[in-house]
C-alpha positions in Angstrom: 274.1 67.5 11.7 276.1 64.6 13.8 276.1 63.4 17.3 279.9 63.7 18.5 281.3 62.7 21.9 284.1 64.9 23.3 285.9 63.1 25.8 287.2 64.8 29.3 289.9 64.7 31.3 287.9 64.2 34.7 284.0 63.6 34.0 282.1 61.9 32.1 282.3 63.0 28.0 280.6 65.6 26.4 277.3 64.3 24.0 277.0 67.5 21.5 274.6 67.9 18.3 276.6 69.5 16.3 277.0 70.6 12.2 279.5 71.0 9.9 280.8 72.4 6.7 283.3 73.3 5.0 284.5 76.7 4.0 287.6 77.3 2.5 289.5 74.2 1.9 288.6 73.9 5.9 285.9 71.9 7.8 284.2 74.4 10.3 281.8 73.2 13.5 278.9 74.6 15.3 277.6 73.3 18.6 273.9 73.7 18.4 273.0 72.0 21.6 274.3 70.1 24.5 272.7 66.7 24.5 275.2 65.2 27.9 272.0 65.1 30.3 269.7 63.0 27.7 269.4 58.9 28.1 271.5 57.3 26.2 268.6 55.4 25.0 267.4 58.7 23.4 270.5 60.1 22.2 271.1 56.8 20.4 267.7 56.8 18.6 268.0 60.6 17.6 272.0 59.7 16.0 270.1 57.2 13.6 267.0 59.9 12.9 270.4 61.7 11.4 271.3 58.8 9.7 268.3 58.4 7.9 267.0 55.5 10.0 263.6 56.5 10.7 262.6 53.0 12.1 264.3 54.5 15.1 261.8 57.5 15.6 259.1 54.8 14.8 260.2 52.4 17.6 260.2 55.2 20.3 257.2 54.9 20.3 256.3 51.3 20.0 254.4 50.0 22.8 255.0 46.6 24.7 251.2 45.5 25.5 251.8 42.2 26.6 255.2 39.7 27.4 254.7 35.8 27.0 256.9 32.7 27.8 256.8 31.1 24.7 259.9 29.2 23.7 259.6 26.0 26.5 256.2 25.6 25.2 257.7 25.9 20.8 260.3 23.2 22.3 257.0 20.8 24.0 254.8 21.4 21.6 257.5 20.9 18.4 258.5 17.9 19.8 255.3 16.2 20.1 254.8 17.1 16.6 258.3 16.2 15.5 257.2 11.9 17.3 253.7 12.4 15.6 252.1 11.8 19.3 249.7 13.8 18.8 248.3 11.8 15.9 249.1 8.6 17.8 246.3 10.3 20.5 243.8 10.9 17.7 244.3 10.9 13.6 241.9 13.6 13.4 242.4 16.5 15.0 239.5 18.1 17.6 239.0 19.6 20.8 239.7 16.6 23.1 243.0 16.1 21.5 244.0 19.6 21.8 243.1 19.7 25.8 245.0 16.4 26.1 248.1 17.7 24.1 248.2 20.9 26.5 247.8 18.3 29.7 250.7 16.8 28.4 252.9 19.8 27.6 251.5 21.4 31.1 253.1 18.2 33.0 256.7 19.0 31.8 256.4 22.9 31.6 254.2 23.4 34.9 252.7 20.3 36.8 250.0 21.2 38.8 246.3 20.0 39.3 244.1 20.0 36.6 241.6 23.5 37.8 245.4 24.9 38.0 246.1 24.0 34.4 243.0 25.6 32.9 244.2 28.7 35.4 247.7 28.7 34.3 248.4 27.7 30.9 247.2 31.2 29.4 250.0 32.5 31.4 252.4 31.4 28.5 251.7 31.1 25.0 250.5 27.2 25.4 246.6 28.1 25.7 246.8 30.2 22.2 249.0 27.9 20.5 246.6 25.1 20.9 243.5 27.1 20.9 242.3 25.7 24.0 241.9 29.3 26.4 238.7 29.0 26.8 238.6 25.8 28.5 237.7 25.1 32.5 238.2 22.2 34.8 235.3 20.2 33.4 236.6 20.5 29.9 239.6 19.1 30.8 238.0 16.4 33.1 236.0 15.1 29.8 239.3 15.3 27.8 240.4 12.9 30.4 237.9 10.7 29.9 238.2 10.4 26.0 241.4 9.8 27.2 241.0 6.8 28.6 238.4 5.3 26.4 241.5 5.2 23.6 244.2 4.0 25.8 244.2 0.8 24.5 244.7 2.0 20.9 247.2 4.6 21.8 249.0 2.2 24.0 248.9 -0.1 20.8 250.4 2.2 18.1 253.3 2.8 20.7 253.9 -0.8 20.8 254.0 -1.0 16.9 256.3 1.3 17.4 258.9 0.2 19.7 258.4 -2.9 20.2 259.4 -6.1 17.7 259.2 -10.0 17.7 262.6 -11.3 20.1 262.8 -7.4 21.8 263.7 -6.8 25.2 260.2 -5.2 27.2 261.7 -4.1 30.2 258.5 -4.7 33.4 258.4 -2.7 36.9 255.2 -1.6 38.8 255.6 0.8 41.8 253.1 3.0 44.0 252.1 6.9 44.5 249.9 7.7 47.7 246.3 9.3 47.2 244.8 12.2 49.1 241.1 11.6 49.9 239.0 8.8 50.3 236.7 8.2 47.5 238.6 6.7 44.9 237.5 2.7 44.6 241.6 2.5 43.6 242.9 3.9 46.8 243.4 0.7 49.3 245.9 0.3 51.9 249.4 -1.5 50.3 253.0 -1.1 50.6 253.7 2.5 50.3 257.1 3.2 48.6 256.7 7.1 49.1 256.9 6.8 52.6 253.8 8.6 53.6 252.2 7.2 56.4 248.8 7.4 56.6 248.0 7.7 53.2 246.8 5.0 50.8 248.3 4.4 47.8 247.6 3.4 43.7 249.6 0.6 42.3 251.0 1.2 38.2 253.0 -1.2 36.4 255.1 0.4 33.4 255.9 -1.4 30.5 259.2 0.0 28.3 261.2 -0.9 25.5 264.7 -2.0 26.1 265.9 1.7 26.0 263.3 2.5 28.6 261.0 4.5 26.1 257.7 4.0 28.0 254.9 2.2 26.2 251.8 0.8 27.9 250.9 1.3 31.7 248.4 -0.5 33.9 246.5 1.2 36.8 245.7 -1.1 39.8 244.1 -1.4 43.3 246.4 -0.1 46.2 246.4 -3.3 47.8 247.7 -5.2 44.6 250.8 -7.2 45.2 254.1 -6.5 42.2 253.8 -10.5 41.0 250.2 -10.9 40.5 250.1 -7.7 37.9 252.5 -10.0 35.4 250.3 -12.2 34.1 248.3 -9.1 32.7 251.2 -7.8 30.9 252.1 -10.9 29.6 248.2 -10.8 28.0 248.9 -7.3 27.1 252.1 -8.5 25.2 250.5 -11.3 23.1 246.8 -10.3 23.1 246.5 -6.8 22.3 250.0 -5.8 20.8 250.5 -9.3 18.9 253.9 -10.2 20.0 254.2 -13.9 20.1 258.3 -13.8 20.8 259.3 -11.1 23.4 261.9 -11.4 26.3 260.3 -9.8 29.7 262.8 -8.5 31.9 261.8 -7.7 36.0 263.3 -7.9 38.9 263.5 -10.8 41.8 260.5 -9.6 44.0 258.3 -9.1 40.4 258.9 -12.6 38.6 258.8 -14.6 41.4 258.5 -18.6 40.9 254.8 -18.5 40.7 254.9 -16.1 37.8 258.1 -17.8 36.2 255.3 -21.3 36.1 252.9 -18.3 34.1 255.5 -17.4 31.7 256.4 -21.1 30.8 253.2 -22.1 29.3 254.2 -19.2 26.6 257.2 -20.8 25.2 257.5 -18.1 22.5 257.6 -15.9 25.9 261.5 -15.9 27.0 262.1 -14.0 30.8 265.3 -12.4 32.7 265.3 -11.9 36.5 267.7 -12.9 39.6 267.7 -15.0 42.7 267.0 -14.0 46.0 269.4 -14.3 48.5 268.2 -17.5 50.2 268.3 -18.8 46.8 271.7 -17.7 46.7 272.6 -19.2 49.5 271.6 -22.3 48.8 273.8 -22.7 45.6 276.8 -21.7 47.8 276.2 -24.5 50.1 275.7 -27.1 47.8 278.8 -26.4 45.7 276.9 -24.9 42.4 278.7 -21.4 43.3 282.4 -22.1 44.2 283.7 -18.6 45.3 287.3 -19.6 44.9 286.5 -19.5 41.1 286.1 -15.4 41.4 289.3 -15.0 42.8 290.3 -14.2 38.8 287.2 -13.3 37.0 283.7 -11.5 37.9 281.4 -13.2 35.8 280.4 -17.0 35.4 277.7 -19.3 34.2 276.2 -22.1 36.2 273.8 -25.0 36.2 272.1 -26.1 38.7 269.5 -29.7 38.8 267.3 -26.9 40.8 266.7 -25.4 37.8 266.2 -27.2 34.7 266.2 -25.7 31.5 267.9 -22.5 33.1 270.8 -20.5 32.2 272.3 -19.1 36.0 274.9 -16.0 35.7 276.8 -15.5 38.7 278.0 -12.1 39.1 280.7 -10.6 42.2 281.3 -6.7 42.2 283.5 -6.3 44.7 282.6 -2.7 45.4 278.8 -3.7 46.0 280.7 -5.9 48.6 282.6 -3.4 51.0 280.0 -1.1 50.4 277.4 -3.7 52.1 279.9 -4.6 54.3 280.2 -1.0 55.1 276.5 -0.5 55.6 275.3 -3.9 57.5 278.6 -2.0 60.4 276.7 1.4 60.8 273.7 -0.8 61.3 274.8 -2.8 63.5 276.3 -0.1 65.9 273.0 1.9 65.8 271.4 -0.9 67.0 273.9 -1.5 69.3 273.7 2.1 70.8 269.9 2.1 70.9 269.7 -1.6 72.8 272.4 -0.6 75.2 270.5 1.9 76.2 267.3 -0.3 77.0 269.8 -2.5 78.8 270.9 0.4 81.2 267.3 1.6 81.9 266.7 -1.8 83.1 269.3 -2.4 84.9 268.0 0.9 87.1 264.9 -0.5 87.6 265.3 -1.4 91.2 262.2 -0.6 92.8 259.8 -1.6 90.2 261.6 -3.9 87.3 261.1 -3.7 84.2 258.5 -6.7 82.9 259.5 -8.9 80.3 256.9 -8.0 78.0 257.5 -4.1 78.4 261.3 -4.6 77.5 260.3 -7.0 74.7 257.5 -3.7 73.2 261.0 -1.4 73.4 263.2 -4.1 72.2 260.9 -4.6 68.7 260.9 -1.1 67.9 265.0 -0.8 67.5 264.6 -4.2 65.6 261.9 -3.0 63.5 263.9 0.5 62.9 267.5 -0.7 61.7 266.1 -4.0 60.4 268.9 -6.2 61.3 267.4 -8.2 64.3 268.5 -11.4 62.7 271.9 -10.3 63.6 271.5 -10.5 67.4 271.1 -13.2 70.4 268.8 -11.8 72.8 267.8 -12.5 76.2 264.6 -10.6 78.0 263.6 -11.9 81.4 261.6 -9.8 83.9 264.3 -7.3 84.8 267.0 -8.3 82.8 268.1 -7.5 79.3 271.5 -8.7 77.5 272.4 -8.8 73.9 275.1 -9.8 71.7 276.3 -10.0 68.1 275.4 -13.1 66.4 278.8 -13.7 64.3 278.0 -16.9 62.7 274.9 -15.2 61.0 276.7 -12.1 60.5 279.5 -14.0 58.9 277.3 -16.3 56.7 275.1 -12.9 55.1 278.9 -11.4 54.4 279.8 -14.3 52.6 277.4 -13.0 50.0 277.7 -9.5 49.8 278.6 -8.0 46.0 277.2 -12.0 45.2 274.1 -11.8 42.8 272.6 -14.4 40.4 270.6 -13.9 37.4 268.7 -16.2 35.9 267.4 -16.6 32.0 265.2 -18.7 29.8 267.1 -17.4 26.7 269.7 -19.3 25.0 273.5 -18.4 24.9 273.0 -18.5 21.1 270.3 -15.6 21.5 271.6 -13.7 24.2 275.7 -14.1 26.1 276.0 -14.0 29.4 276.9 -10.6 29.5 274.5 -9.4 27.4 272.0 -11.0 30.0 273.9 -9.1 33.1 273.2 -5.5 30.9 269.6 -6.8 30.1 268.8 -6.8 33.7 270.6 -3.6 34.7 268.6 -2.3 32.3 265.5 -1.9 34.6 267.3 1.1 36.0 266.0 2.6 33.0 262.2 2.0 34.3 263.2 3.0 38.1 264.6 6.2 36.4 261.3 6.7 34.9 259.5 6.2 38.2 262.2 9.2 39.7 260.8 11.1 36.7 256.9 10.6 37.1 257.2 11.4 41.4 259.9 14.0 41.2 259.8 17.7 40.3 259.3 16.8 36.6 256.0 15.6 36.0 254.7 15.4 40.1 252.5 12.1 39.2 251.8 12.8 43.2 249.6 13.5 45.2 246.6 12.2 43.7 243.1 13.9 43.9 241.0 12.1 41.7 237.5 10.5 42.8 236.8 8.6 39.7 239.1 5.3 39.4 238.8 6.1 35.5 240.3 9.6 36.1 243.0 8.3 38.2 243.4 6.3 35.1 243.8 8.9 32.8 245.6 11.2 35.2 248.9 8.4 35.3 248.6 7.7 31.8 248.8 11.5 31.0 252.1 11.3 33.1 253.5 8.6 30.9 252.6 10.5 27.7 254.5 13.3 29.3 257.7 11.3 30.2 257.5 9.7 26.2 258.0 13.2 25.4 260.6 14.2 27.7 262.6 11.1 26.9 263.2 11.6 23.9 263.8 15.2 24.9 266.8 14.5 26.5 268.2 12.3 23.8 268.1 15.3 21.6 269.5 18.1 24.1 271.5 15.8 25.9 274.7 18.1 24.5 273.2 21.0 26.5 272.7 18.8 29.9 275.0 17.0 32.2 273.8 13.9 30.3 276.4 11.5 29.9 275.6 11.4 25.6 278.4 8.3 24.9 277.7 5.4 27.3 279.9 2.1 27.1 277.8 -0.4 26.4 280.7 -2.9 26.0 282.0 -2.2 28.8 282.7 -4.8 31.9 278.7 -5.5 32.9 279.3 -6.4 36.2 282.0 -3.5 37.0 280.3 -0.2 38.2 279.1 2.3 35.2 281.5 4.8 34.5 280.8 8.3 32.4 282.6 9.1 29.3 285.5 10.8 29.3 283.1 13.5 27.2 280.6 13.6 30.0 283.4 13.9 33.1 285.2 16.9 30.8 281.8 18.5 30.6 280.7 18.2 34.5 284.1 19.8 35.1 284.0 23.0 32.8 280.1 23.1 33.5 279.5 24.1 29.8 280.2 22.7 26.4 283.0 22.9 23.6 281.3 26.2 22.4 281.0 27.8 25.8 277.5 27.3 26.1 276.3 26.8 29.9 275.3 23.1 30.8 271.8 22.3 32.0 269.8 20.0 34.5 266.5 19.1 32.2 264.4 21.1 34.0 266.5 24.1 34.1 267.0 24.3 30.5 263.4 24.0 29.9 263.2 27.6 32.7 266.1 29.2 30.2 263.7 28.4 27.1 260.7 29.7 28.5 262.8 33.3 28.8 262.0 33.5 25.0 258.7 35.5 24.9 257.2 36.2 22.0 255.4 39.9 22.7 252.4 42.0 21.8 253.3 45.2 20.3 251.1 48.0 18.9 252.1 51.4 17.4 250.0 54.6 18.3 246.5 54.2 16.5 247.3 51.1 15.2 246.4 47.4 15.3 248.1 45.1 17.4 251.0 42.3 16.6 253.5 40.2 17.3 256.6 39.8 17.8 259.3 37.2 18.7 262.1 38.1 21.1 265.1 37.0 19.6 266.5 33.7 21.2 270.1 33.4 23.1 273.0 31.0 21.3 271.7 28.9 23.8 268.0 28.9 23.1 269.0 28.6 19.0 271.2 25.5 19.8 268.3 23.9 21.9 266.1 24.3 19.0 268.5 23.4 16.3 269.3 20.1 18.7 265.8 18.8 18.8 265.1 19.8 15.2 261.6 22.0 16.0 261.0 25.9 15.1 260.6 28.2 17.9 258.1 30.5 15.7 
């Protein structure tokens, strides 16, 4: 017996069971039923029961008990494996280090509170994997706590790792607001999320020269960027052992008051820039002649101001129209708002307007557009007139696309382009910092009571982003990565992609058709590979893994990890 499909003219074919033989030199046919109003699913199972394939009857009847994410969790979980973090948490496996490793995998697969965690991570196969299903809140809490205790040796491994005598250590500290008020932490400061109201917790991040996170320090809200250097610089030479190391930050960071710190190390070398007064300063005494740029971007100073120094003086010329460009809209928005305070007064006939009112209204537009410096005021009682101040306007233009950095290290260590990528290279921590607050990892909001827990709670996040960089190096064919960057190329010229990454942002996919990726949507296209709990009639339970896309395979083949 055979399944055969007649076709017809004007419906949809005929599905008959039908046998055969031959009589006669000829092959003769019987219909013995008409199988046309049967799913196909159930037609195509009883054509391979007539071939002999008997798994077919068997798997009719196979049920699905229950459907787990798993393959986002084999990518987290192999990874950590793959960089040996979980043994730089703890040699010896046990419980905490299990509850820490899912904290960790949670932050890049769901981030969420830690009662959510214990909730959540059963809902994939991350809970099982790690045998950790059975913990709460509290568990997790105490994990958190062991945590902490061993940051200082964890942070130290990572070091040993990553970090060498005459290495780059890139140095950035930023803020993430709290929720509550309990936390000894939690202090009023410069908020750099933006949330009024709220008070904040300080961190300083301390990376290698790719940006590969390594140590972090947890401070009080109210903490000022400068004053959290000289513990890094103790941090450096104390507990990692690193008696030559170049620290890279930014102007606001290594300020002269910490640059005074860092020269009583003298195996301690530094990178950072001038501020624009600084700037302006060289300009006017004839240490920066801007003639000289007229051919070249790039030049090295000296300057009796600072002995000892190495100045690189940098002009991008598309930094300058587009601060040109900016300091205009400015400019005209506060021109729009003051205009109309000017016109309100002016209508005040009756009753004018006091000097000190107009002054309160005036302060607000300065305080909103932050160029005030930029206008010649006059406020009298019932009279308001403005106007541009060109000479200052002028004066700040002269600068624009003008930056200086400044070095300790000598030309025969480091040139001065070499210096100009150094210090471009904190993008790499302010990427990080995107990482940790945005959809990622969710560093914030913070909930924590216990300073200790707040503690543990950031350092968890930087555990998480070590994983995820890395991560990306590995799938960066699969995202819209740029995977070749120049690093020859001009240092003061904007970065440009590859030619590899621009052809790949244009077809949206890669040479083998595959679709390209954000980070966080390729870990969503992993987690579609379940691995399943079947069971037969009157048998025992098992498992079973779904069978992963080209994609999911070449995700896995990429970052080298099984997806059993």
């Amino acid at each position: 017996m055979y399944i055969d499909i007649v076709p017809n003219r004007h419906s949809q074919p005929a599905i008959l069971l039908r046998e055969a033989w031959r009589e006669q030199g000829k092959i003769k046919k019987r219909t013995i039923a008409n199988l046309s109003g049967w799913p196909r699913e159930q037609v195509e199972a009883l054509r391979r029961v007539l071939r002999g394939d008997y798994g077919a009857a068997a798997a009719a009847e196979l049920e699905l008990e229950r459907s787990l994410p798993h393959g986002a969790v084999a990518a987290v979980l192999g990874t950590i494996g793959k960089l040996g973090l979980d043994e730089v948490i703890s040699a010896k496996r046990c419980r905490e280090r299990d509850l820490v490793v899912g904290m960790i995998a949670e932050r890049l697969l769901h981030p969420c509170s830690k009662l959510a965690t214990a909730r959540l991570w059963s809902s994939c196969t991350l809970a099982s994997e790690l045998g950790v299903g059975d913990a709460d809140a509290d568990a997790l809490y105490a994990a958190m706590d062991w945590l902490v205790s061993r940051q200082a040796r964890i942070e130290r491994k990572l070091a040993a790792r990553h970090l060498g005598e005459g290495r780059l250590v890139l140095y950035d500290a930023t803020s993430s607001y709290y929720e509550g008020r309990t936390c000894p932490l939690a202090e009023w400061g410069h908020n750099r999320d933006g949330k009024k109201g709220k008070k904040i917790v300080v961190y300083g991040v301390l990376t290698d020269g790719e940006g590969r996170p390594v140590a972090v320090a947890v401070y009080g809200g109210s903490t000022g960027d400068p004053t959290t250097v000289p513990a890094q610089v103790e941090k450096l030479r104390g507990r990692f052992g690193l008696e030559r190391v170049v620290l890279v930050g930014d102007r606001g960071m290594l300020a002269e008051t910490r640059l005074s710190d860092l020269r009583s190390h003298p195996g301690l070398g530094w990178i950072t820039a001038l501020r624009s007064v600084a700037i302006r300063e060289l300009v006017d005494s004839g240490s920066i002649q801007m003639s000289l740029f007229d051919e070249r971007n790039l030049m090295e100073i000296t300057s009796p101001d600072y002995p000892g120094e190495r100045l690189i003086v940098c002009l991008n010329p598309l930094l300058r129209a587009e601060r040109g460009r900016k300091r205009e809209e400015l400019l005209r928005a506060t021109e729009k708002e003051l205009a109309k305070i000017a016109l309100a007064v002016s209508r005040r006939k009756q009753k004018v307007m006091r000097q000190d009112e107009i002054g309160l209204r005036v302060g607000k537009v300065l305080n909103r557009w932050k160029v005030g410096k930029h206008f010649i005021l006059a406020i009298e009682d019932g009279r308001f007139a403005f106007r541009r101040a060109e000479a200052a306007i002028g004066a700040e233009a002269a600068l624009d696309g003008l930056y200086v950095i400044r070095t300790s290290e000598p030309e025969s260590r480091l040139s001065a382009a070499e210096v100009v990528r150094s210090y471009k290279d904190l993008s790499a921590v302010e990427r990080l910092f995107r990482t940790l607050k945005g959809i990622e990892i969710k560093v914030r909001p913070i909930f924590h009571r216990d300073a200790n827990r707040v503690r543990a709670h950031i350092f968890i996040c930087l555990l998480a982003y070590y994983v995820e960089w890395h991560m990306r190096r590995a799938l960066a064919p699969l995202l819209f990565d740029d995977e070749f960057p120049d690093r020859e190329r001009d240092p003061v010229a904007p970065a440009q992609i590859s030619d590899h990454a621009q052809k790949k942002k244009r077809r949206r996919q890669t040479s083998d058709g595959l679709p390209l990726h954000s980070f966080d949507t390729l870990l969503h296209e992993l987690a579609t590979l379940t691995r399943n709990t079947c069971r037969f009639p009157n048998s025992p339970s098992f498992t079973q893994l779904a069978k992963p896309t080209p994609l999911q395979a070449k995700a896995f083949e990429l970052l080298g990890v099984c997806c059993q």
